[in-house]
ChimeraX commands (.cxc) that place a marker at each C-alpha (Angstrom):
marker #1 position 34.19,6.98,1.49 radius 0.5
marker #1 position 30.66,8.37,1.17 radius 0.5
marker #1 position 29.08,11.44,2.12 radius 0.5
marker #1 position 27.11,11.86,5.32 radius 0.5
marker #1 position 24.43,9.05,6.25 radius 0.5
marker #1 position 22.14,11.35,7.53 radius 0.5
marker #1 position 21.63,14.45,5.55 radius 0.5
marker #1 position 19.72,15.82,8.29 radius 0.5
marker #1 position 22.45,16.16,10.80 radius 0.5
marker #1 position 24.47,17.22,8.01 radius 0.5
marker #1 position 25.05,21.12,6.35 radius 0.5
marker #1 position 26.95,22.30,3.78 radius 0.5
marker #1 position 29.40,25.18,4.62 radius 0.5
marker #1 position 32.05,26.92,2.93 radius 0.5
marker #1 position 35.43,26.48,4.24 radius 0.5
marker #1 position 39.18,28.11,4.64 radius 0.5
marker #1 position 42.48,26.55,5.71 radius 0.5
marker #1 position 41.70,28.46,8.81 radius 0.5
marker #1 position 38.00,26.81,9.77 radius 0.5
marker #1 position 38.13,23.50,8.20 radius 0.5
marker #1 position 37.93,20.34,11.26 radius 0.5
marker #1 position 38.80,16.51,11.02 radius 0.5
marker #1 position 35.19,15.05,9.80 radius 0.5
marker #1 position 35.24,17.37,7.22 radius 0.5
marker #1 position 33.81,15.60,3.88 radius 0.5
marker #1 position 35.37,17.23,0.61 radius 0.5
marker #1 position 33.24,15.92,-3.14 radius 0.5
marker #1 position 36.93,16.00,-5.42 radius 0.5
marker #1 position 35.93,15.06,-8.80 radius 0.5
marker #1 position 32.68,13.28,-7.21 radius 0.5
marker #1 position 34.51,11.06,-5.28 radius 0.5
marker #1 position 33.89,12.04,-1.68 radius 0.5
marker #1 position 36.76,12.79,1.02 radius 0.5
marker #1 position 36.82,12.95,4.54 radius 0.5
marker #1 position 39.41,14.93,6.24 radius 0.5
marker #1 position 41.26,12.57,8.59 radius 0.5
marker #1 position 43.53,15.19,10.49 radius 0.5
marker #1 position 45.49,18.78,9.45 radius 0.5
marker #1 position 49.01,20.08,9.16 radius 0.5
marker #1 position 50.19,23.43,9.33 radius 0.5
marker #1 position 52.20,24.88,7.21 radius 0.5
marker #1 position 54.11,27.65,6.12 radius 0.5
marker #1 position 52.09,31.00,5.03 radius 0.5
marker #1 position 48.89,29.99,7.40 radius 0.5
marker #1 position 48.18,27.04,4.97 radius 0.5
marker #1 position 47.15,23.19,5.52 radius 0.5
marker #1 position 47.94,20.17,4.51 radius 0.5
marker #1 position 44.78,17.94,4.62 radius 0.5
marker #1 position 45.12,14.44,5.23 radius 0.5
marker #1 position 42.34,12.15,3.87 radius 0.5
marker #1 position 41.21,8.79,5.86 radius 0.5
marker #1 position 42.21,7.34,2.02 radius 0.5
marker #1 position 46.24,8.60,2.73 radius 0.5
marker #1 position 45.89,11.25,0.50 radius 0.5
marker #1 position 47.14,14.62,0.78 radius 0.5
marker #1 position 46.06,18.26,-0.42 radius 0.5
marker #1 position 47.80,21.35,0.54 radius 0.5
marker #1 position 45.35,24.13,0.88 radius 0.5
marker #1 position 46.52,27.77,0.46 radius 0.5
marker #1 position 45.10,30.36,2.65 radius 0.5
marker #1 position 43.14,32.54,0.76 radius 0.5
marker #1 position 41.95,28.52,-0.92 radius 0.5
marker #1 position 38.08,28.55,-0.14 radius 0.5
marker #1 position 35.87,24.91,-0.09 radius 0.5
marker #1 position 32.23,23.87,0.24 radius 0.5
marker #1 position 32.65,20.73,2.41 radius 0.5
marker #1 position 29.87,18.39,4.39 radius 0.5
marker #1 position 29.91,18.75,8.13 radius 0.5
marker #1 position 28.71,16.45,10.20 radius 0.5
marker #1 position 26.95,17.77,13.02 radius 0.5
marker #1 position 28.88,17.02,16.02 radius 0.5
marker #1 position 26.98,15.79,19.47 radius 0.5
marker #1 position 28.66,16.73,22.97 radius 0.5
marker link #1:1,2 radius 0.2
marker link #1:2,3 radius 0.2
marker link #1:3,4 radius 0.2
marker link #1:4,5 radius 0.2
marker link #1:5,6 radius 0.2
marker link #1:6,7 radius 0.2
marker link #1:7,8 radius 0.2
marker link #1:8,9 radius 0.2
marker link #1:9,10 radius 0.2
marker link #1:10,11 radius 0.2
marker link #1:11,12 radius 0.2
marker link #1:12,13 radius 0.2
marker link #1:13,14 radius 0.2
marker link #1:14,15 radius 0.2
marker link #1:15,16 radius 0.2
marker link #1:16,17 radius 0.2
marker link #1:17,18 radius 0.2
marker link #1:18,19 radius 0.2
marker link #1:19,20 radius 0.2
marker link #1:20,21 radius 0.2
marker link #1:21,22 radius 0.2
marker link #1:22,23 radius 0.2
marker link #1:23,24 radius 0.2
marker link #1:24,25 radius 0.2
marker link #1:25,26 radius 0.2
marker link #1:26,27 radius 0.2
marker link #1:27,28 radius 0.2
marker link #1:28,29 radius 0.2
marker link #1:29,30 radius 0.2
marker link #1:30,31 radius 0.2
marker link #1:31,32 radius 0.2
marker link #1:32,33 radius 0.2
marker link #1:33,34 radius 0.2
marker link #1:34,35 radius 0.2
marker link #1:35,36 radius 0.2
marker link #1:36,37 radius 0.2
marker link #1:37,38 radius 0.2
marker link #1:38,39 radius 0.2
marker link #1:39,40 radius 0.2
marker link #1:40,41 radius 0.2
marker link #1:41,42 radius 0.2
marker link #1:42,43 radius 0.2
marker link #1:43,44 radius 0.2
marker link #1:44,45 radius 0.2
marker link #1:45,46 radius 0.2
marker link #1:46,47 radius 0.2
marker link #1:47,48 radius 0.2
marker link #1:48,49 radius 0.2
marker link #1:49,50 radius 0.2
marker link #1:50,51 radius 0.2
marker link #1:51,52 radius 0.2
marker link #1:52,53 radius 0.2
marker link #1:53,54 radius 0.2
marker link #1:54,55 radius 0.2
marker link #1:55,56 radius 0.2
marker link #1:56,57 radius 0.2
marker link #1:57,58 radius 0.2
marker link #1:58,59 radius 0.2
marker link #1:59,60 radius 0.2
marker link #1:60,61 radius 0.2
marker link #1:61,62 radius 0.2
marker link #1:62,63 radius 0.2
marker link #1:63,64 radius 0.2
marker link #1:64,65 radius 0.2
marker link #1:65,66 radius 0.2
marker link #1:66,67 radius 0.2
marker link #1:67,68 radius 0.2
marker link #1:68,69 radius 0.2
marker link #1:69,70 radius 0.2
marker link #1:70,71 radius 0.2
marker link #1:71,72 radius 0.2
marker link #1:72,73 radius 0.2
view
């Protein structure tokens, strides 16, 4: 996984279990992330599901910077 290819269409934002999408890119350790899909769970959390099959469980209160993409119509 890499981060965005164009930088330009790309912003960082900071994220909660509530606002973060799929096509969300996460930098864990420097190895970049992209959010694949989400699961709910209990106490308003996520579980995040990487395109690599790994999980994290985000908490609510849990705050991330992330890439996003900008998305076309």
């Amino acid at each position: 996984m890499t981060y965005p290819k164009h930088p330009a269409l790309s912003q960082t934002v900071e994220v909660t279990a509530r606002t973060i999408l799929p096509g969300d890119v996460l930098n864990i350790g420097g190895q970049a992330f992209e959010v694949l899909n989400l699961i709910e769970l209990p106490a308003q959390g996520k579980a995040l599901r990487f395109t690599t099959g790994e999980v994290l469980n985000m908490h609510f209160k849990t705050r991330l910077t992330v890439f996003r993409t900008a998305r076309r119509w």
